[in-house]
MISE-304525 format. One record per residue: y, x, z of N, C-alpha, C in turn. Coordinates in steps of 0.001 Angstrom, whole numbers, m for minus. Atoms other than C-alpha are relative to their C-alpha. Layout:
+---------+---------+---------+---------+---------+---------+---------+---------+---------+
!     nc2 !     nc1 !     nc3 !    cac2 !    cac1 !    cac3 !     cc2 !     cc1 !     cc3 !
+---------+---------+---------+---------+---------+---------+---------+---------+---------+
!       Y !       X !       Z !       Y !       X !       Z !       Y !       X !       Z !
...
+---------+---------+---------+---------+---------+---------+---------+---------+---------+
END
This chain:
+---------+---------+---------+---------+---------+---------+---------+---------+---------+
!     nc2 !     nc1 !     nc3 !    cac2 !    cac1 !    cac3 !     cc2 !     cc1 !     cc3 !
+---------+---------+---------+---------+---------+---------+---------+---------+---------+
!   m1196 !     850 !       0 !       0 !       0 !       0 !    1245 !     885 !       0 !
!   m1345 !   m1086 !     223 !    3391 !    1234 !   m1044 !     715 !     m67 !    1071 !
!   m1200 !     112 !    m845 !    6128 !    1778 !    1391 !    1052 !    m696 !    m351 !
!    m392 !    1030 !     368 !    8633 !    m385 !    2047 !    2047 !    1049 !    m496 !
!    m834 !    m619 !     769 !   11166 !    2347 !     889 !    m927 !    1200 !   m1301 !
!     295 !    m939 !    1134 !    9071 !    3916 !   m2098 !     651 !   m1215 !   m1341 !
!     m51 !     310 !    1938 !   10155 !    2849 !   m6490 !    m991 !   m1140 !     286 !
!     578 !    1034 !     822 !    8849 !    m636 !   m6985 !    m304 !      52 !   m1145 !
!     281 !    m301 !    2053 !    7257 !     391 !  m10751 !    m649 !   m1330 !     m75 !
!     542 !     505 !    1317 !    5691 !   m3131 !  m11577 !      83 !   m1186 !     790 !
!     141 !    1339 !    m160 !    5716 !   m7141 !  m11286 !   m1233 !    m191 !    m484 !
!    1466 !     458 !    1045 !    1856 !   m8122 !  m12156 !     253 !   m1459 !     328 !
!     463 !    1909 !      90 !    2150 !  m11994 !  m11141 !    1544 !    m341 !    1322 !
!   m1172 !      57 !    m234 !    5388 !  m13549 !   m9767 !     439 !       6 !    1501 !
!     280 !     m97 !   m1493 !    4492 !  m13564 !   m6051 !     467 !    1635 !     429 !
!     m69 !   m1615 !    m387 !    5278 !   m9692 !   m6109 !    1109 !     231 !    m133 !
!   m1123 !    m223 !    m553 !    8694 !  m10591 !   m5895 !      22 !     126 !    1677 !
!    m218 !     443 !   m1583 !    7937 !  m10900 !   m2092 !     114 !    1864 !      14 !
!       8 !   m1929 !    m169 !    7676 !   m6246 !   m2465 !    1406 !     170 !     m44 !
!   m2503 !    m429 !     m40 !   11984 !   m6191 !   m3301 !      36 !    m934 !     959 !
!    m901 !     700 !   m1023 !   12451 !   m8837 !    m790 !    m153 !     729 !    1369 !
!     264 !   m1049 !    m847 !   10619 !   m6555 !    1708 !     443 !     981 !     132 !
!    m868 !   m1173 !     140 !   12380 !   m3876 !     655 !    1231 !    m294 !     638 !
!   m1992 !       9 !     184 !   16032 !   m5096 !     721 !    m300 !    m333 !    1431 !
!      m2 !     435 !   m1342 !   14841 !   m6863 !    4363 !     198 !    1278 !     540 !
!     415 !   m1567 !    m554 !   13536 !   m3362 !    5875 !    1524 !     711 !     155 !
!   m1225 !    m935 !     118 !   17077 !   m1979 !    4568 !     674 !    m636 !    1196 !
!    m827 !     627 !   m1200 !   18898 !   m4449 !    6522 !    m431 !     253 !    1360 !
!     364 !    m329 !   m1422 !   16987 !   m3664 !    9869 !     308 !    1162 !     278 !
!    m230 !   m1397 !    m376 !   17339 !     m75 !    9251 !    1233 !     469 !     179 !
!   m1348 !    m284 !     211 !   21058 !    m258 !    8883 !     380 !    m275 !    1398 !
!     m52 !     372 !   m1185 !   21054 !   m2309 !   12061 !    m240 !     880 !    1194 !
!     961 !   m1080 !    m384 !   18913 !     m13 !   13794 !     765 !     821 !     704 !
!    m821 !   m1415 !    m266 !   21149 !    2725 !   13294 !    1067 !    m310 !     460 !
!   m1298 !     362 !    m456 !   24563 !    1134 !   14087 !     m67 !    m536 !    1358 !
!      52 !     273 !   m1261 !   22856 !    m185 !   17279 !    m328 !    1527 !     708 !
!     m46 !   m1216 !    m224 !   21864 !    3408 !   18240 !    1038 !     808 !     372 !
!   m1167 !    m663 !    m430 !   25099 !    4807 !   17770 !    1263 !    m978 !     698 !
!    m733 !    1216 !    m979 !   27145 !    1653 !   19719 !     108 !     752 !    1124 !
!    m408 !    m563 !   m1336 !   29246 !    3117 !   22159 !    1227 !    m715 !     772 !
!   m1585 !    1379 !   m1095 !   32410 !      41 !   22966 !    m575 !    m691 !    m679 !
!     m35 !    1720 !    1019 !   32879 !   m3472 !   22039 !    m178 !      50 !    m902 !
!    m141 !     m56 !    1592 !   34245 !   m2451 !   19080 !   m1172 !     243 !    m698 !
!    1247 !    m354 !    1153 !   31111 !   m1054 !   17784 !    m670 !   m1178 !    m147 !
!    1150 !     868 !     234 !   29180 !   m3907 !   18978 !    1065 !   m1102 !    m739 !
!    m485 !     454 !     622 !   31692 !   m5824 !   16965 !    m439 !     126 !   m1310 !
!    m259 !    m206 !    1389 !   31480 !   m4193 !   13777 !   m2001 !    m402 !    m523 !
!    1713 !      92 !     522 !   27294 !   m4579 !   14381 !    m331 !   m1264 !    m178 !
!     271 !    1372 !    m249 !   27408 !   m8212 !   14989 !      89 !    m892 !   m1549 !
!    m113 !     108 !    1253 !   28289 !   m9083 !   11361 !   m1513 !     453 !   m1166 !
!    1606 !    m729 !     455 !   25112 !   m6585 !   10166 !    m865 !    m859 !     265 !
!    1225 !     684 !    m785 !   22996 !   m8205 !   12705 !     151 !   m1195 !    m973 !
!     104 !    2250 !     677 !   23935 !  m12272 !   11119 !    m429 !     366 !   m1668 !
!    m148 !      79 !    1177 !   23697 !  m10887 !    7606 !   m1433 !    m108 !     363 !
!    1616 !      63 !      44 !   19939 !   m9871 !    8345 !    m761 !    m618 !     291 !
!     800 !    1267 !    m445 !   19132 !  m12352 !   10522 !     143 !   m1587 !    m854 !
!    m190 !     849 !    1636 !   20570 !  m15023 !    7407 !   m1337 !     539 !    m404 !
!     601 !     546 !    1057 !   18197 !  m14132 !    5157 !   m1353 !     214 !     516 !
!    1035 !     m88 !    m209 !   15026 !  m13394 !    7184 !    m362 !   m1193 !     667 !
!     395 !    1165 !    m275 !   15381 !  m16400 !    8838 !    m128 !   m1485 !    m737 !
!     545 !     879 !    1043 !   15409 !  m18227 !    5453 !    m973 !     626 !    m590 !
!    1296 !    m190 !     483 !   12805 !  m16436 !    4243 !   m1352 !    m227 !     386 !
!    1415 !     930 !    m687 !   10101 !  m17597 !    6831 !      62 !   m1547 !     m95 !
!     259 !    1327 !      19 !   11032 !  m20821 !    6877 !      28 !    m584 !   m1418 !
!     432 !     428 !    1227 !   10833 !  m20875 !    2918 !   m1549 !      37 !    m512 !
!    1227 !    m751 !      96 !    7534 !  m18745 !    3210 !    m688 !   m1617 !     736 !
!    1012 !     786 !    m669 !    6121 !  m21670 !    5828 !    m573 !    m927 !    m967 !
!      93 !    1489 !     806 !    6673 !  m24551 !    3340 !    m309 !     207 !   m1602 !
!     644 !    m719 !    1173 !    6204 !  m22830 !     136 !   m1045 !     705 !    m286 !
!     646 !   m1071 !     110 !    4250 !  m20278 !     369 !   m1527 !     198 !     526 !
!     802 !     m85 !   m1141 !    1873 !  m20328 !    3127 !    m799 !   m1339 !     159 !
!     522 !    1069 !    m146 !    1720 !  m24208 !    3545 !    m895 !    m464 !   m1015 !
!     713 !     427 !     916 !     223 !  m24987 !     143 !   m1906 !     810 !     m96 !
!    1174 !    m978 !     271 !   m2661 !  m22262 !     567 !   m1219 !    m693 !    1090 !
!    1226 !     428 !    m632 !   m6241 !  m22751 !    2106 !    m362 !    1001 !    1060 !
!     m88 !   m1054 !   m1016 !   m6908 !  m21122 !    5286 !   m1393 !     597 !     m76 !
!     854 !    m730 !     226 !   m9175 !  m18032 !    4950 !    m144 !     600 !    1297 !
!    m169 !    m752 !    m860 !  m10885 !  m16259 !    8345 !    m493 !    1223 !    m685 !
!     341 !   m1503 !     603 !  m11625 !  m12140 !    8041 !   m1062 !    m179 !     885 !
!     979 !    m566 !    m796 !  m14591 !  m10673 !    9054 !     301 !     340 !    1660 !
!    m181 !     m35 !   m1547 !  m13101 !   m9747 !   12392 !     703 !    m972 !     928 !
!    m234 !    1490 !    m692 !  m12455 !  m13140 !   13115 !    1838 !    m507 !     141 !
!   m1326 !     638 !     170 !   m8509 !  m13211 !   12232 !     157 !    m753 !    m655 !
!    m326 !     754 !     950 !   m7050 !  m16101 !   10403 !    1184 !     m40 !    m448 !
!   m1203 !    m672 !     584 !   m4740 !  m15383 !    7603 !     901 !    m643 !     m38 !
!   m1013 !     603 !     229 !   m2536 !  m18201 !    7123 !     611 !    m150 !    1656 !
!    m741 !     166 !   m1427 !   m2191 !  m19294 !   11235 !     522 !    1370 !     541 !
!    m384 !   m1620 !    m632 !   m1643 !  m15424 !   12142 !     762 !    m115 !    m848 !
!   m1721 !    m247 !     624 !    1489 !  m15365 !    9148 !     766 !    m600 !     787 !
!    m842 !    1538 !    m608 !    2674 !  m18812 !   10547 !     237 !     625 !    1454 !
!    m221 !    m666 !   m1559 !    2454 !  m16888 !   14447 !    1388 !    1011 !    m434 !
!   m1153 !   m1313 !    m248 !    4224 !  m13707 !   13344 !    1115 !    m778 !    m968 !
!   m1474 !     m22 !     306 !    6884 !  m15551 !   11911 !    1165 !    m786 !     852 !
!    m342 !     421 !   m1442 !    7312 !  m17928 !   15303 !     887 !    1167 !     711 !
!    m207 !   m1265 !    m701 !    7637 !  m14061 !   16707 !    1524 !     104 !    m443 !
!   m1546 !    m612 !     233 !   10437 !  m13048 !   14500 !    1037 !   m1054 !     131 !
!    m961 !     824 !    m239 !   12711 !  m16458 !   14807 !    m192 !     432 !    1733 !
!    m486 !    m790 !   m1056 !   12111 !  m15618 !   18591 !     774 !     886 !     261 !
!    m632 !   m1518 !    m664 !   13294 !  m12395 !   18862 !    1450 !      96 !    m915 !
!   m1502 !     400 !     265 !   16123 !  m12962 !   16124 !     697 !   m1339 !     920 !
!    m533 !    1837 !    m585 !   16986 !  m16371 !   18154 !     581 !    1092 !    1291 !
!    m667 !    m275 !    m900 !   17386 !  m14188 !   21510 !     593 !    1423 !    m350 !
!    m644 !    m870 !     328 !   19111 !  m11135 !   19619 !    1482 !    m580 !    m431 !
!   m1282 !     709 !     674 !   21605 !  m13294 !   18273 !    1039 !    m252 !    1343 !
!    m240 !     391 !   m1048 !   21889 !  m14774 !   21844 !     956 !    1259 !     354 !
!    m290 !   m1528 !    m772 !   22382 !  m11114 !   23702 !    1519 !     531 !   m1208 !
!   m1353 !    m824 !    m261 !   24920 !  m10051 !   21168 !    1549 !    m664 !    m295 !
!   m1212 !    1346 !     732 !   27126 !  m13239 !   20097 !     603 !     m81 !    1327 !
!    m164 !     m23 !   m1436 !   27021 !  m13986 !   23901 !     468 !     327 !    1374 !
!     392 !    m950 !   m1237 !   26216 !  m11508 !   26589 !    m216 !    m560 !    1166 !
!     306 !    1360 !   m1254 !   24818 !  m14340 !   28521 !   m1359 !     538 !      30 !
!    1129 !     453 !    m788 !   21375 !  m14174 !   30318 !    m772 !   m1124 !    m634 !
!     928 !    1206 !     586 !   19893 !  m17071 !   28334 !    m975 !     m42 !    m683 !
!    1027 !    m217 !    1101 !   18293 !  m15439 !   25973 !   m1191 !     973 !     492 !
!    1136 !    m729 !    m644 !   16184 !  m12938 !   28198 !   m1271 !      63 !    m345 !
!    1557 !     110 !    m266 !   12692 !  m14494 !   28634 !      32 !       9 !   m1926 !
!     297 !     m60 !    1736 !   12928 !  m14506 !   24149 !     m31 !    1278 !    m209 !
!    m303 !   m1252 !     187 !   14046 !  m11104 !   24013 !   m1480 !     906 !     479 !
!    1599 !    m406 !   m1194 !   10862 !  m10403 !   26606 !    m963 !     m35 !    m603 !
!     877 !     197 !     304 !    8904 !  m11800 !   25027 !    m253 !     517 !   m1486 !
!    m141 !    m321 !    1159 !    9584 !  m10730 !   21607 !    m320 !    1892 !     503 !
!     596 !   m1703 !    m103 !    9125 !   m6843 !   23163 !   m1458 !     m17 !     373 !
!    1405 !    m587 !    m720 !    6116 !   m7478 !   24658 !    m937 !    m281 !   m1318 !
!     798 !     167 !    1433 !    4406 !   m9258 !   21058 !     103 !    1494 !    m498 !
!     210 !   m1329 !     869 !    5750 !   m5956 !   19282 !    m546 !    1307 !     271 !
!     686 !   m1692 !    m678 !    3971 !   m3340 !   21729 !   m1456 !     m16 !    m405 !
!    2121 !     137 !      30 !      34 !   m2641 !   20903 !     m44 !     196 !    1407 !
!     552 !     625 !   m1186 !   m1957 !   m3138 !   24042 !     397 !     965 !     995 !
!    m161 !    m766 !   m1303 !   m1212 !    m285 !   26584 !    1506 !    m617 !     173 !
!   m1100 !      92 !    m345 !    2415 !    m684 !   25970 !     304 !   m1622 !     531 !
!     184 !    1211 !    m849 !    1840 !   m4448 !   26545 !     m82 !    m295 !    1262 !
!    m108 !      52 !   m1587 !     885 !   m4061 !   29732 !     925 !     999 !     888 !
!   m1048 !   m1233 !   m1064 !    3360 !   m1269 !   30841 !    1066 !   m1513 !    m131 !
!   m1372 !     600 !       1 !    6202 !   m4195 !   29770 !    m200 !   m1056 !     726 !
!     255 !     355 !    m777 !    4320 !   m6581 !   31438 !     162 !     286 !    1642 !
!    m158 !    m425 !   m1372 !    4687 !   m4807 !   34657 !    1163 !     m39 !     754 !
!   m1481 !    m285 !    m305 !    7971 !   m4313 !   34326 !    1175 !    m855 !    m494 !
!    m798 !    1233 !     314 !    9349 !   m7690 !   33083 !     867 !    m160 !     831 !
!    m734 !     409 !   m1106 !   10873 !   m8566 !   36276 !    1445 !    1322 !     459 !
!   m1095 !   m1559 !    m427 !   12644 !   m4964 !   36652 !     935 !      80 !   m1266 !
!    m580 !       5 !    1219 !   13945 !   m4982 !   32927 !    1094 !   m1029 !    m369 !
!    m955 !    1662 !     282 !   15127 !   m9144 !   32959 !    1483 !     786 !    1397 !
!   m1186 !    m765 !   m1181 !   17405 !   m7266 !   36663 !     801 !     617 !    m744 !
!    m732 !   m1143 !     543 !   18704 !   m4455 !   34774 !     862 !    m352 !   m1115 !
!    m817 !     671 !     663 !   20049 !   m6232 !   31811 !    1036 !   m1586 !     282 !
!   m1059 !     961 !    m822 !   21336 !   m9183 !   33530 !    1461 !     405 !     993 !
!   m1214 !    m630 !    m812 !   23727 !   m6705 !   35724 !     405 !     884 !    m888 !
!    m854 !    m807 !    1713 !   24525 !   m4856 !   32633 !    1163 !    m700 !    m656 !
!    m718 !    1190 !     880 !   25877 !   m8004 !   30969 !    1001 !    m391 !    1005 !
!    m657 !    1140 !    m857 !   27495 !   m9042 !   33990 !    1032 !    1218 !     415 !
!   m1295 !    m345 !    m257 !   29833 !   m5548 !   33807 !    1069 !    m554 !    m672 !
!   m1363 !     281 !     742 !   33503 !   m6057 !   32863 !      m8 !     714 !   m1260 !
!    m148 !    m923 !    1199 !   33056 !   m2900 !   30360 !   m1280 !      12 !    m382 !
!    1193 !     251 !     367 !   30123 !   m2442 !   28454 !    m685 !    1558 !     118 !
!     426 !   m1595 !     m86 !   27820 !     224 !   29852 !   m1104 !     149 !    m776 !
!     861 !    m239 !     697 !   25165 !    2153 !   28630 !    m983 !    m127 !      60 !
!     955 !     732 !    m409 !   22987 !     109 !   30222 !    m337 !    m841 !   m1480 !
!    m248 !    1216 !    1128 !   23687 !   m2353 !   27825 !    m130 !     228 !   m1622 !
!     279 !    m369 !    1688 !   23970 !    m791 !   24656 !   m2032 !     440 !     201 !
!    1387 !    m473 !     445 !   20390 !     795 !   24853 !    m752 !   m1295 !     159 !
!     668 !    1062 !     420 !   18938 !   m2542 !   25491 !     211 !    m885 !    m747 !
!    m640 !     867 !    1529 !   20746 !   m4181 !   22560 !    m917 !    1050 !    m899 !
!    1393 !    m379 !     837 !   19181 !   m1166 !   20399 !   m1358 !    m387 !     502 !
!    1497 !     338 !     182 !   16152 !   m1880 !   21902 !    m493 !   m1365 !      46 !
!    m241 !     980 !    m181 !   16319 !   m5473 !   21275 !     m46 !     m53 !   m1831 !
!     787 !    m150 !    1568 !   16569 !   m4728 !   17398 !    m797 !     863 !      11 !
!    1569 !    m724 !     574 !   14219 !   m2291 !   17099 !   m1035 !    m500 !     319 !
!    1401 !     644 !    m114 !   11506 !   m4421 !   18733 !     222 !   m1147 !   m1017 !
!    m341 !     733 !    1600 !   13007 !   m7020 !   15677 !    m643 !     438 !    m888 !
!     835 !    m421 !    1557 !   12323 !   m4439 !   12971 !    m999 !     160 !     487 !
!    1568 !    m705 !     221 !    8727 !   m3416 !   14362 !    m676 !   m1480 !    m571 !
!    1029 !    1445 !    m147 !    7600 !   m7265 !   14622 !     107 !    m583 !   m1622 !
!    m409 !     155 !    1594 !    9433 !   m7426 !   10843 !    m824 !     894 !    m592 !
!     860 !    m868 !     670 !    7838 !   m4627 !    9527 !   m1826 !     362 !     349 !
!    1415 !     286 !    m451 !    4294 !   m5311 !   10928 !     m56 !   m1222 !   m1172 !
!      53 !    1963 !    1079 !    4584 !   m9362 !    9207 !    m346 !    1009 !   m1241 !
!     572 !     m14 !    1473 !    5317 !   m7755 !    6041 !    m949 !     808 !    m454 !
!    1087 !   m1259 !     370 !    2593 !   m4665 !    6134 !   m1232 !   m1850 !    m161 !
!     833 !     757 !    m126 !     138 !   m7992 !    7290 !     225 !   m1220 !   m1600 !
!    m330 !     522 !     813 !    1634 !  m10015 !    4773 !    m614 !     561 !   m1937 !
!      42 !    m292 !    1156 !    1410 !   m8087 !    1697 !   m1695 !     558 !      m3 !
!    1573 !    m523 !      61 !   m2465 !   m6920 !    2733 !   m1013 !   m1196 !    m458 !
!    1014 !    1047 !    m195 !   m3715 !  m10497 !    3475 !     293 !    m921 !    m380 !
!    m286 !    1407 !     385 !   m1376 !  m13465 !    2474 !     m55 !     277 !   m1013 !
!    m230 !     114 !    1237 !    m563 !  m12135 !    m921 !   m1098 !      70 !   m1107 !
!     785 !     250 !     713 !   m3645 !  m11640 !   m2202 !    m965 !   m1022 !    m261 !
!     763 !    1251 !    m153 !   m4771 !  m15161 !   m1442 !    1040 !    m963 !   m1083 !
!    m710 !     813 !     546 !   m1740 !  m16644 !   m2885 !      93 !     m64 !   m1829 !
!     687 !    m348 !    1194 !   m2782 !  m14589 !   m6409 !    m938 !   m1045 !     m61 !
!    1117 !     811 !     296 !   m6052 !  m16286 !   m5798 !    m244 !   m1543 !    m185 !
!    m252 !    1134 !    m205 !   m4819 !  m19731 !   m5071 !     813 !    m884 !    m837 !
!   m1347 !     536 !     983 !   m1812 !  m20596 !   m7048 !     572 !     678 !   m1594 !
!    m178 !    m755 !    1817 !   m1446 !  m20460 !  m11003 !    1132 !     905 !     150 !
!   m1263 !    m634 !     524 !    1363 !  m18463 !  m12486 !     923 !    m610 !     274 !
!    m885 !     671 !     m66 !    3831 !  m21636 !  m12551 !     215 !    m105 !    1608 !
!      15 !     235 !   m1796 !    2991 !  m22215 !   m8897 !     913 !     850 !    1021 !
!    m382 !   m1499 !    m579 !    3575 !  m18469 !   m8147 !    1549 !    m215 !    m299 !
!   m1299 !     m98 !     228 !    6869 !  m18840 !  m10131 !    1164 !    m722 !     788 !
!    m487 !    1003 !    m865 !    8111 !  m22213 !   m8268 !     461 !     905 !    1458 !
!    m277 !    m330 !   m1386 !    7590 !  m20652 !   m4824 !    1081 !    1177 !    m214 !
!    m809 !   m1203 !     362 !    9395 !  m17455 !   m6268 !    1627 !     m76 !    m208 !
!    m614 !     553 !     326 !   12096 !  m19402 !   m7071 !    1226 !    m807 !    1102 !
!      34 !     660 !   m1188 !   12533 !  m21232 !   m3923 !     399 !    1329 !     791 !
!    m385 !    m727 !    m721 !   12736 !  m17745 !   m2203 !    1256 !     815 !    m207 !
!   m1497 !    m601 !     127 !   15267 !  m16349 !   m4157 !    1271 !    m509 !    m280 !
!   m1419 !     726 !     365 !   17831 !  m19165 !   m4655 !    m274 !   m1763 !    1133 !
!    m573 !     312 !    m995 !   18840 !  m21333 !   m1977 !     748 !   m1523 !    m197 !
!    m834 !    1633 !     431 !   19711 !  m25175 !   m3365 !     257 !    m425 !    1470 !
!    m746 !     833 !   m1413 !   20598 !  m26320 !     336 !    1701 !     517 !    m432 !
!    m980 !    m774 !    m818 !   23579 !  m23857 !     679 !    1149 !    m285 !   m1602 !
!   m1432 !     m37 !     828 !   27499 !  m23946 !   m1349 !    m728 !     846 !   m1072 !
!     222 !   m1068 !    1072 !   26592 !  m20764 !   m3439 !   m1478 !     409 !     474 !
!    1547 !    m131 !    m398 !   22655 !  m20742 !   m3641 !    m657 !    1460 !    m687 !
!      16 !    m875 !     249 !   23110 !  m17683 !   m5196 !    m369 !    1583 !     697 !
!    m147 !   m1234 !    m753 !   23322 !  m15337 !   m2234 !   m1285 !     831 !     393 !
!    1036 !   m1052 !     m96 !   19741 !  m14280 !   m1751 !     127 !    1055 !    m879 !
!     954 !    m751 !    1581 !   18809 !  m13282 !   m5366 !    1322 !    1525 !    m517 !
!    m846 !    m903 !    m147 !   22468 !  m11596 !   m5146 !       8 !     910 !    1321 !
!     321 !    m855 !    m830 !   21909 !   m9896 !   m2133 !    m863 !    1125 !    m155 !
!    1484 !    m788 !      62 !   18136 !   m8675 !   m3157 !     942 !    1020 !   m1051 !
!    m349 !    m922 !     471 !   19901 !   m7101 !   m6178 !     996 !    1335 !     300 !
!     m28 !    m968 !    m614 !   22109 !   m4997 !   m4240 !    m676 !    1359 !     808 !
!     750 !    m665 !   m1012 !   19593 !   m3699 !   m2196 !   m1380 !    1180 !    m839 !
!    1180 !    m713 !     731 !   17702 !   m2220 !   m5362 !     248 !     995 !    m963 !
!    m556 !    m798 !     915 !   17705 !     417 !   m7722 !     106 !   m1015 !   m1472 !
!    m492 !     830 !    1731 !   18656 !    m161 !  m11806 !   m1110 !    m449 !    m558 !
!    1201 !     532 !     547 !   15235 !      41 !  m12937 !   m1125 !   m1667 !     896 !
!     204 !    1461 !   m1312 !   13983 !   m2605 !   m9743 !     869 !   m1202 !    m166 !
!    m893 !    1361 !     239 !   17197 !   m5165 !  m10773 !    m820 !     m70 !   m1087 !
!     721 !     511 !    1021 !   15389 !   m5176 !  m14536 !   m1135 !   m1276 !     361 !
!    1063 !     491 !    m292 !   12320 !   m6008 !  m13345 !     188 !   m1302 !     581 !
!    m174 !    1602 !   m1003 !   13719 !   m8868 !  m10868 !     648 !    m752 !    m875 !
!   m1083 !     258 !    1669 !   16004 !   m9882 !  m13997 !    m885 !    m907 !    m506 !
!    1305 !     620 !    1344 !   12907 !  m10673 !  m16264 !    m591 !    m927 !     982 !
!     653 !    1041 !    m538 !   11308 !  m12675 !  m13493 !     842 !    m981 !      84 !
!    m866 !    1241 !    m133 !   14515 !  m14738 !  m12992 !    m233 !    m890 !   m1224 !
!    m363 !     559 !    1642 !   14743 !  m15093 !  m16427 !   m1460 !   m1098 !    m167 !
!    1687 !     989 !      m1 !   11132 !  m16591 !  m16585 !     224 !   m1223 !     488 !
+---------+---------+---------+---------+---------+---------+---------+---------+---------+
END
């Protein structure tokens, strides 16, 4: 499986637009990422709060296009080791509206409300040891950021658990789509003609609810190289 920053070289069936949307997502977390990292006043967390809504926009239309498009029409397949592919997408994408829902909270905010989401959204993105270390330490962690939030200035209490608040975002994002592109997409090949494929494709990159339904499919192309806009080009065009 390619990386979600290597050359996209090829469209084989129209569902493999979901590889640039993964891409351009990934970018947006990583941008985040980094601007939460280096957050040292308000101001910064000002200038991040804008980043943060752009990314959390389109990932949070992209699951809930994925549920009803994508996912919902398909037949549920279990694996040999007893996972099931469609209810395990449909989970990890519960995960990420969580953890964007109480990231949004923590930095729109700086209220306490969003905690037990935030919590819970770190503890889904740890594999099992670290699970139980955060487990342990739920009660000491929900303290420490609650009297963080509750200085007048913003210490550095606070900033490191805002980065670490997106970065448990991008892991639980960038897990979905590794799981995603291993196990949903090659069912949705198997399941849904070409037109089918195209419809849902269609649906993900243009936006008929919204004023200008434009802004995904214009977004994704930013986020890509010259030869990668072609390619997404010819599928529009289709």
């Amino acid at each position: 499986m390619a990386s979600f920053t290597d050359e996209i070289l090829l469209i084989e069936t129209p569902i493999d637009i979901m590889f640039f949307m993964h891409k351009v997502f990934m970018a947006h977390a990583k941008k985040a990422e980094l601007m939460a990292s280096s957050s040292n006043t308000k101001e910064d967390i000002e200038q991040l709060k804008p980043v943060v809504d752009h990314w959390l926009k389109h990932i949070t239309y992209h699951v809930d296009t994925e549920d009803e498009f994508l996912t919902g029409p398909l037949k549920e397949v279990e694996l040999h080791d007893g996972r099931v592919v469609i209810r395990d997408n449909q989970n990890e994408h519960d995960e990420i509206r969580s953890g964007g829902k109480a990231l949004a909270t923590l930095l729109s905010k700086g209220e306490s409300s969003g905690l037990d989401e935030l919590l819970e959204s770190l503890v889904f993105a740890a594999e099992e040891e670290q699970h139980k270390e955060l487990v342990r330490n739920v009660d000491q962690l929900r303290a420490a950021v609650e009297e963080a939030l509750g200085e007048e200035k913003t210490s550095k209490r606070t900033l490191r658990h805002l980065h670490q608040a997106v970065l448990a975002l991008r892991v639980i994002e960038w897990d979905h789509f590794e799981n995603e592109e291993a196990f949903v997409l090659p069912l949705v090949r198997e399941q849904m003609t070409h037109d089918e494929q195209l419809k849902c494709a269609g649906k993900l990159l243009f936006d008929d609810t919204a004023d200008e339904e434009r802004w995904v499919i214009e977004d994704i192309y930013d986020g890509l190289s010259q030869d990668e806009r072609a390619k997404v080009k010819s599928l529009v065009e289709e």
